[in-house]
C-alpha atoms as an extended CHARMM CRD file, in Angstrom:
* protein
*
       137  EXT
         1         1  UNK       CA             17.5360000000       10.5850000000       -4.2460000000  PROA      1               0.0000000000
         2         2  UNK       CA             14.9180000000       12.4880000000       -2.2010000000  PROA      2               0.0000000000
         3         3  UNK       CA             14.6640000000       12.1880000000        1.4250000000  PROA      3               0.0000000000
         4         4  UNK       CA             11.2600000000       11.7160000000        2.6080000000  PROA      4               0.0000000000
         5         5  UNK       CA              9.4540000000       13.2120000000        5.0560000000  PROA      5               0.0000000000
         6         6  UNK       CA              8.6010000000       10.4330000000        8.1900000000  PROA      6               0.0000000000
         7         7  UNK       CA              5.2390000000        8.3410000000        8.0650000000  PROA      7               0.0000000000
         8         8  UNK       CA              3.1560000000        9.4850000000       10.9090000000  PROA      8               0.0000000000
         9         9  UNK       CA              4.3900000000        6.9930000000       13.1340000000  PROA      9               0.0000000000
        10        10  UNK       CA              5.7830000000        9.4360000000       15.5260000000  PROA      10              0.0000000000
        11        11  UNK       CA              2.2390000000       10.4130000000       16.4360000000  PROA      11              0.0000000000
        12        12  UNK       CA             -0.8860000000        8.1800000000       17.2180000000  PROA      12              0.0000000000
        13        13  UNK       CA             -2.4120000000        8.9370000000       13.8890000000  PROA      13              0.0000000000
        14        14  UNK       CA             -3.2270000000        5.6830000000       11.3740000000  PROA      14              0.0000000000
        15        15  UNK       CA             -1.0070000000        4.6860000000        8.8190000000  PROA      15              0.0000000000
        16        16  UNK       CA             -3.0350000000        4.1910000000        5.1780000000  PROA      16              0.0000000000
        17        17  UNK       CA             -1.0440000000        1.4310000000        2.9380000000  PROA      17              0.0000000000
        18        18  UNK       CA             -2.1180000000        0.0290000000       -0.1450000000  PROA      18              0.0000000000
        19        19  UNK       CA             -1.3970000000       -2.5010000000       -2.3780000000  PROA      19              0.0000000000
        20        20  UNK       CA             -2.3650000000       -2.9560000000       -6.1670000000  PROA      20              0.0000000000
        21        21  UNK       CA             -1.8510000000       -6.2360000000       -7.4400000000  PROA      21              0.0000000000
        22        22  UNK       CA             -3.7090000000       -9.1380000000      -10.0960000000  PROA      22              0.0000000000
        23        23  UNK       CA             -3.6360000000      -12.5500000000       -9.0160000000  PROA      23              0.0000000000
        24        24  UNK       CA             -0.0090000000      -14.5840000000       -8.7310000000  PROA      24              0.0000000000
        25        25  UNK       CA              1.6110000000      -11.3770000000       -8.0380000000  PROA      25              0.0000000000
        26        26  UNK       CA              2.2060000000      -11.6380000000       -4.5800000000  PROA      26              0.0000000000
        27        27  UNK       CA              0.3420000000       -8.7470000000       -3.7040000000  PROA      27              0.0000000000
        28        28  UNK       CA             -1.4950000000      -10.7080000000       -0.2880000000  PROA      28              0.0000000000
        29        29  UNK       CA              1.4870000000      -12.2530000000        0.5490000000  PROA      29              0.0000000000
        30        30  UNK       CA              3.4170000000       -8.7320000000        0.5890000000  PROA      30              0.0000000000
        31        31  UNK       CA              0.4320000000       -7.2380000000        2.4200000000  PROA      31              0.0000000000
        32        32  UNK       CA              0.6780000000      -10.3650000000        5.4380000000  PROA      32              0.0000000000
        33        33  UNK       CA              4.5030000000       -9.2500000000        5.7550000000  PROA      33              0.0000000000
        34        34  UNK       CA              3.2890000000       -5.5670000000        6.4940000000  PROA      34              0.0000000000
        35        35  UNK       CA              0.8570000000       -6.6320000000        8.9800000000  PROA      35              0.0000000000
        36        36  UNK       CA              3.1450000000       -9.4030000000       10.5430000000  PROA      36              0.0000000000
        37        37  UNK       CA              5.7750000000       -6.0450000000       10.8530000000  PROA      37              0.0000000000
        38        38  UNK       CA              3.7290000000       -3.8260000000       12.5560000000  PROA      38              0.0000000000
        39        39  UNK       CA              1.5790000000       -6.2090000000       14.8400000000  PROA      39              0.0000000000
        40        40  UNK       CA              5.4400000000       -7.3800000000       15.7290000000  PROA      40              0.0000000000
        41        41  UNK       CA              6.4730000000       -3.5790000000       16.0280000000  PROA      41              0.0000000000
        42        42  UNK       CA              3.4730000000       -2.9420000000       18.5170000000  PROA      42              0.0000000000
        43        43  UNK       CA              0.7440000000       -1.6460000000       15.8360000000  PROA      43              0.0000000000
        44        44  UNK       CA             -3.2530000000       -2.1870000000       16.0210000000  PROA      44              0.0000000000
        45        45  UNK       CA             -3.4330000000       -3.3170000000       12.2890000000  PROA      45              0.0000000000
        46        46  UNK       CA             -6.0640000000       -4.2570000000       10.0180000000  PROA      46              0.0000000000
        47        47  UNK       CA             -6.0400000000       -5.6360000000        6.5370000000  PROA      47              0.0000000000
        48        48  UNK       CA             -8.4950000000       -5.8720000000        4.1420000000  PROA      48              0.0000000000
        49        49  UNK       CA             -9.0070000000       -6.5730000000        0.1860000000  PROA      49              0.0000000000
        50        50  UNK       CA            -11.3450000000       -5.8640000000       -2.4740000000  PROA      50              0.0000000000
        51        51  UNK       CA            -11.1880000000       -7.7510000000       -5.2700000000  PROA      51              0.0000000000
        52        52  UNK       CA            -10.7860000000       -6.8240000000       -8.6310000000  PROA      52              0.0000000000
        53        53  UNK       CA            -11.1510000000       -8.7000000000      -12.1100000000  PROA      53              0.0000000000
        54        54  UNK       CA             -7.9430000000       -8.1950000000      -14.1900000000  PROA      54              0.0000000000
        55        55  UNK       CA             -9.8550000000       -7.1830000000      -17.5130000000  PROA      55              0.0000000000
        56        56  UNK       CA            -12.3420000000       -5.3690000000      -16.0000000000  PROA      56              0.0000000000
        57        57  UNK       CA            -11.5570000000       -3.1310000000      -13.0730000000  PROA      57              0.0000000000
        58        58  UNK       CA             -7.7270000000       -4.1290000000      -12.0150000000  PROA      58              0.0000000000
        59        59  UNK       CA             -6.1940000000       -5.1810000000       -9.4790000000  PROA      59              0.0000000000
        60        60  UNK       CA             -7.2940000000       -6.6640000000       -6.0940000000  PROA      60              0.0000000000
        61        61  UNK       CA             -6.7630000000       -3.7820000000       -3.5100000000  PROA      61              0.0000000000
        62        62  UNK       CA             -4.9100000000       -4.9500000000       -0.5950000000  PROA      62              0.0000000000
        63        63  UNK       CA             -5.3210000000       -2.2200000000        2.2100000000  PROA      63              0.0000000000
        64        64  UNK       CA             -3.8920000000       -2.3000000000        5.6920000000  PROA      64              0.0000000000
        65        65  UNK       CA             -4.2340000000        0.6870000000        8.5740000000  PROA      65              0.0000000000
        66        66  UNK       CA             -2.1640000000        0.3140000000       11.5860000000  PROA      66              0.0000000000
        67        67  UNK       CA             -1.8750000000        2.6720000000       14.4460000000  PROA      67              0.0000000000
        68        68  UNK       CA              0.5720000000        2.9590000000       17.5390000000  PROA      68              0.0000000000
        69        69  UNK       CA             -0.7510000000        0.4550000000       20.4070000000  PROA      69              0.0000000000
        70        70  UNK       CA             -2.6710000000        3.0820000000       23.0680000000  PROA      70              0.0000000000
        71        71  UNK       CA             -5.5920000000        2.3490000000       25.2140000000  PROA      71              0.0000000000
        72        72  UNK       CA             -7.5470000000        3.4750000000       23.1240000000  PROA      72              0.0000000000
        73        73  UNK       CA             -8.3240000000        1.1710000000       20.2000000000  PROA      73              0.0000000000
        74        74  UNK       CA             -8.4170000000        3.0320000000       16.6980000000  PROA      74              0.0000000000
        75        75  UNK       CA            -11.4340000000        3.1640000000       14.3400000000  PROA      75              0.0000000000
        76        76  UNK       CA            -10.0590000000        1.7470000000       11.0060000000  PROA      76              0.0000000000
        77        77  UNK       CA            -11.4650000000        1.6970000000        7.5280000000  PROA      77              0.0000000000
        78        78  UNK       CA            -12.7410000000       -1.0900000000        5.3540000000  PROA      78              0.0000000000
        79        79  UNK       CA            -11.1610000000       -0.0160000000        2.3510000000  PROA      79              0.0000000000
        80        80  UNK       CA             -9.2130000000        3.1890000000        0.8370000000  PROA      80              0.0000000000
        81        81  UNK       CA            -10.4900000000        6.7040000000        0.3120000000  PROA      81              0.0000000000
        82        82  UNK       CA             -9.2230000000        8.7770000000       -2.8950000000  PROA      82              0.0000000000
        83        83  UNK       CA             -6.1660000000       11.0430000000       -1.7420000000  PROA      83              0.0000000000
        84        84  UNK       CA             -6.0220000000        9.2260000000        2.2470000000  PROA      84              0.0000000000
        85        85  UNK       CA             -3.4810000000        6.9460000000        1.4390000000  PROA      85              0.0000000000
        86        86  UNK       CA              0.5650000000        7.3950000000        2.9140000000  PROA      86              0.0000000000
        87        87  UNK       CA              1.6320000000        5.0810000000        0.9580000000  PROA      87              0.0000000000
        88        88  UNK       CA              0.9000000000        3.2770000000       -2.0060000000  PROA      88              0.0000000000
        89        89  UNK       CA              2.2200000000        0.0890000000       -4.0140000000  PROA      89              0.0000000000
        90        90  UNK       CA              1.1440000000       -1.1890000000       -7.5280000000  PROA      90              0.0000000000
        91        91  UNK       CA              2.7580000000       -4.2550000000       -9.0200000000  PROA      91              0.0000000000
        92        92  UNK       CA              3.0040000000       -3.1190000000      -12.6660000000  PROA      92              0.0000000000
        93        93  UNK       CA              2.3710000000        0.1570000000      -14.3590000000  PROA      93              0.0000000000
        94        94  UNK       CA             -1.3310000000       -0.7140000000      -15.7280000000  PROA      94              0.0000000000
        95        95  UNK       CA             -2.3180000000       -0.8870000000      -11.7550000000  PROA      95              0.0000000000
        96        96  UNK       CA             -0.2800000000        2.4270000000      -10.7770000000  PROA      96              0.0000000000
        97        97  UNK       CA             -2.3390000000        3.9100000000      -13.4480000000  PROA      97              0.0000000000
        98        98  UNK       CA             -5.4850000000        2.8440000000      -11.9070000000  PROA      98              0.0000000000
        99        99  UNK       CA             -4.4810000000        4.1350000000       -8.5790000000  PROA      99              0.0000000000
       100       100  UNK       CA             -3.9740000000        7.4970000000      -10.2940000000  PROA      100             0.0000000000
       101       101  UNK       CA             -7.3570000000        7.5660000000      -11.9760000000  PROA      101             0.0000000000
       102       102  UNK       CA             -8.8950000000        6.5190000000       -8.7040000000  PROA      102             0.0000000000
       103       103  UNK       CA             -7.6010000000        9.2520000000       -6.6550000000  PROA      103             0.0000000000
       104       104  UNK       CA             -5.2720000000        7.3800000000       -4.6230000000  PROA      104             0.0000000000
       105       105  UNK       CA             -2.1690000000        9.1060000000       -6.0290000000  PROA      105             0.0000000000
       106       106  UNK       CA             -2.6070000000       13.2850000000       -5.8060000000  PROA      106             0.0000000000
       107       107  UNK       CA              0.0460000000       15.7990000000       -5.5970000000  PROA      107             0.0000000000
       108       108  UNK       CA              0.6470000000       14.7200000000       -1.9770000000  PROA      108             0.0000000000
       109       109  UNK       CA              1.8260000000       11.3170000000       -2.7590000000  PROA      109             0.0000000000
       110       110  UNK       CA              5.1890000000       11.1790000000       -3.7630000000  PROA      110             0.0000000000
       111       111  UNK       CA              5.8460000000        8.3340000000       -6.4440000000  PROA      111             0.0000000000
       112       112  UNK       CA              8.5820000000        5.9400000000       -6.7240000000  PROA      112             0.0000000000
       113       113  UNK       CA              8.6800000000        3.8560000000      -10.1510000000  PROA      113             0.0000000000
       114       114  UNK       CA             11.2000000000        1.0940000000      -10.5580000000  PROA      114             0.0000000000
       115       115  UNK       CA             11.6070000000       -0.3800000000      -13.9430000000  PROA      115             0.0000000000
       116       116  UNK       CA             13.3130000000       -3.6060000000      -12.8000000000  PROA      116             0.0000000000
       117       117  UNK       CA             11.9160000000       -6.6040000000      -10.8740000000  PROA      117             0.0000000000
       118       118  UNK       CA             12.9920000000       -6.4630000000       -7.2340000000  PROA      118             0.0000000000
       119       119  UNK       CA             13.9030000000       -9.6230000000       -5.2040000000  PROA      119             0.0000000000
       120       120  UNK       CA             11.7700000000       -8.1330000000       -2.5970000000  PROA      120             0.0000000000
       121       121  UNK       CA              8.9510000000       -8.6620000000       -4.1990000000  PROA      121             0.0000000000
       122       122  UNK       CA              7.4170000000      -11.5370000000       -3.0380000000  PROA      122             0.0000000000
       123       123  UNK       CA              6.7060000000      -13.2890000000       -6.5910000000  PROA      123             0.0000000000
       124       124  UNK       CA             10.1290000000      -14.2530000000       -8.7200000000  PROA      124             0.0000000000
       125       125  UNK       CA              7.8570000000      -14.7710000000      -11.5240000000  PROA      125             0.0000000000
       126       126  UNK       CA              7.1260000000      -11.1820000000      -11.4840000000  PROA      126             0.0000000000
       127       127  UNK       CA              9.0850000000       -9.2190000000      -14.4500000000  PROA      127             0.0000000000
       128       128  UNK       CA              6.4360000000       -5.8650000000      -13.7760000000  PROA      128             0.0000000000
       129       129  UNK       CA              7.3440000000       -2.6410000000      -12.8650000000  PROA      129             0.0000000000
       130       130  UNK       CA              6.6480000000       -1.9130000000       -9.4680000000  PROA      130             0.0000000000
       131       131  UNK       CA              5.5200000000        1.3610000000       -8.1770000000  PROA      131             0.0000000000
       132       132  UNK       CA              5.5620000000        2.5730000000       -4.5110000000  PROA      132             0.0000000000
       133       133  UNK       CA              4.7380000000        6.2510000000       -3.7520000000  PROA      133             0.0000000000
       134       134  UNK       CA              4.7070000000        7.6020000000        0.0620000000  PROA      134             0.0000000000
       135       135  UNK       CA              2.8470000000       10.9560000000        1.4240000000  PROA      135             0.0000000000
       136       136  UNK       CA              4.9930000000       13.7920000000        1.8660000000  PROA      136             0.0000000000
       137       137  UNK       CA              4.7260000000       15.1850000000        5.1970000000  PROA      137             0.0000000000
């Protein structure tokens, strides 16, 4: 297994997350966990989502920026830039290959692919590969 570099929490720079996912996936319910987190670990946060038709363009694209708590508020984003995300999650392989035709996953993204459904996912009805892939610092 690789050891990853650390997210830029250390510093006061934003954390980019995103999450691919189609409808009954869980993919807003994993995205309120991730805010819930950080707001609890002391993080400005902000989600967002754009929505996506299954056939058509994918998956909904939950995105969520947090920051250190400073006195200065951060500036967030609305929604992801190609190649500005730290880390990424896609419910299924169809969405991770979105992501990767979108821009969101480029050399300095490190990808992590499991092939088996993952009790921390937060649907049991999903059977999907689930992708995850984190910047490398």
């Amino acid at each position: 297994m690789n050891a990853h570099a650390p997210l830029p929490a250390a510093s006061n720079e934003i954390i980019k997350l995103a999450v691919l996912a189609v409808g009954g996936q869980g993919g807003g319910v994993l995205t309120k966990w991730i805010a819930d987190l950080a707001t609890r670990g002391r993080y400005a946060v902000q989600m967002t989502s754009v929505a996506g038709v299954a056939q058509r363009t994918g998956a909904t694209i939950y995105y969520v920026e947090m920051a250190p708590r400073s006195e200065r508020l951060p500036v967030f984003a609305l929604s992801p830039a190609p190649g500005d995300l730290d880390v990424l999650i896609a419910a299924e392989l169809m969405e991770a290959g979105r992501a990767v035709l979108r821009g969101f996953v480029t050399p300095g993204i490190a990808p992590r692919l499991s092939r088996r459904p993952t009790a921390s996912w937060p649907s049991p009805r999903n059977r999907c590969p689930v992708m995850a892939a984190q910047r490398a610092h």
